[in-house]
N, C-alpha and C positions, 0 to 999 in steps of 0.2 A: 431370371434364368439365362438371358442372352451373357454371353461370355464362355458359360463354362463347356460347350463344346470347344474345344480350336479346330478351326478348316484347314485342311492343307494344302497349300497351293502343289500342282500338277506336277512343280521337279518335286517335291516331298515325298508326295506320292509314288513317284517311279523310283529317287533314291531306296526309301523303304519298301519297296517290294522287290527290287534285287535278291536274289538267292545266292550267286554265286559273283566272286572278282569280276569276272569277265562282263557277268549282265551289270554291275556297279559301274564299269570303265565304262560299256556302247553307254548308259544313264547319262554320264558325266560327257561324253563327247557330244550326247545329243542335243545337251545344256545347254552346254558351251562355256557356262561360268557361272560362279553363285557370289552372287551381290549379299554384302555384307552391312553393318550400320556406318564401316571405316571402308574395309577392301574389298575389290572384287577380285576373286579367286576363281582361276582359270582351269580348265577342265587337266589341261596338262598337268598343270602342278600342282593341282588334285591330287594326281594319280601319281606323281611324283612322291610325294608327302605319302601314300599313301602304303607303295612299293617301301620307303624305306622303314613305315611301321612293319610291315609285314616279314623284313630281312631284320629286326628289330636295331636299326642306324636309329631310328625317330621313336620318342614315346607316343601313344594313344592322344594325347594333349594336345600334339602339334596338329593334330584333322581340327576342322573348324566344325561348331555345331548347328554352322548352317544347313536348313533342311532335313536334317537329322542325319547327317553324314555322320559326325564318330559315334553315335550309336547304333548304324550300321556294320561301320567298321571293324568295331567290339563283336559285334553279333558275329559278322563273315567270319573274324580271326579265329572265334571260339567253334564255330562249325568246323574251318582248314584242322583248327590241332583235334580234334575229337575223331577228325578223319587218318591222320598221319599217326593218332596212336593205334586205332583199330589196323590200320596197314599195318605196323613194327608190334603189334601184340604177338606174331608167330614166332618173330625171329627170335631163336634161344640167343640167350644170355648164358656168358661164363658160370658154369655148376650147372645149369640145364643137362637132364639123362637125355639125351637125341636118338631119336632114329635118321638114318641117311640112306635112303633108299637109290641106287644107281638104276636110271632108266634110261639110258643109254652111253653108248661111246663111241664119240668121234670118229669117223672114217680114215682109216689109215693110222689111230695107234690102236696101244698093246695096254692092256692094266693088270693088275694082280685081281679085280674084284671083279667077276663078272657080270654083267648085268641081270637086272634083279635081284640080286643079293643085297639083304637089308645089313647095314652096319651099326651097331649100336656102341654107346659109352659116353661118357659125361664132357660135357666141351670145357677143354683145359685152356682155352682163349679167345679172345674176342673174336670175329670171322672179320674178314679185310680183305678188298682186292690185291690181287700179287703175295699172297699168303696162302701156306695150305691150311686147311682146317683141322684142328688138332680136338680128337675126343676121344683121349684117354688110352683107346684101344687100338688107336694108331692114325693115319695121316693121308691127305686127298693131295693132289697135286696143288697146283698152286690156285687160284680163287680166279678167275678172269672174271664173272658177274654173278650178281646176286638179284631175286625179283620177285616179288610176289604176283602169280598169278595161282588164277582162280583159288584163292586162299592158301595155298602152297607156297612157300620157301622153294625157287629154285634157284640151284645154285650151278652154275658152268664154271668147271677148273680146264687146265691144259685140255685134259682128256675126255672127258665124262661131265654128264649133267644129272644130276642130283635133286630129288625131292628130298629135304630135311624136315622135321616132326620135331618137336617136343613129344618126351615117354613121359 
């Protein structure tokens, strides 16, 4: 029977229990380095290698499987995108029917829409900063930022700021 557990030595351990980048980098700094059967591999350039899987410069291959690093790696990347799709699930896409609710405007201008007044119509193009948003029924000033909070689409043009919906 001896064998078929495997132990795992303490950076193992703390590699794979990382949750998030950040808690994997303090891991890798606290290390200092992971000794290999050729290299040892240095917490920097760990995290080097690690950084450019994640801007995708570097395939998943080049993390070493020492300690169980790229099967962390794998795991953290697969958590980031599951999160960065749940963020961008609100934002309408071209054809989207929109609501665009104006909930406020800027001190010192002038708008045709008063606030609170809900604007509806189908978004005729993709939304972009320094662009107005075009849906159908007519046009916002130009886009200076776009954000999700608390599950909202808000969007600030020149003038006014904006909760956008999906109808």
């Amino acid at each position: 029977m001896e064998g078929i557990l495997e132990r795992k030595s303490p950076e193992e351990l703390a590699i794979i229990s990382a949750t998030t980048f950040d808690e994997l980098f303090s891991v890798l700094d606290k290390i200092g380095s992971l000794e290999g059967s050729q290299d040892t591999h240095s917490a920097a350039g760990l995290k080097g290698i690690i950084d450019d899987v994640r801007t995708g410069e570097s395939d998943i291959a080049s993390v070493t499987r020492i300690g169980g690093l790229r099967g962390k790696v794998r795991d953290l990347l697969t958590e980031e995108s599951k999160k960065e799709k749940e963020q961008t699930s609100d934002i309408p896409r071209v054809g989207d029917r929109i609501l665009f609710e104006k909930i406020s405007l800027k001190e010192g201008r002038s708008s045709q829409v008063e606030g609170g007044k809900v604007l509806e119509g189908v978004l005729v193009k993709e939304i972009r900063l320094g662009e107005p948003v075009s849906f159908g029924t007519g046009n916002t000033s130009n886009v200076r930022s776009m954000r999700i909070e608390g599950g909202r689409v808000v969007i600030e043009t020149q003038t006014s700021t904006y909760v956008l919906r999906k109808n």
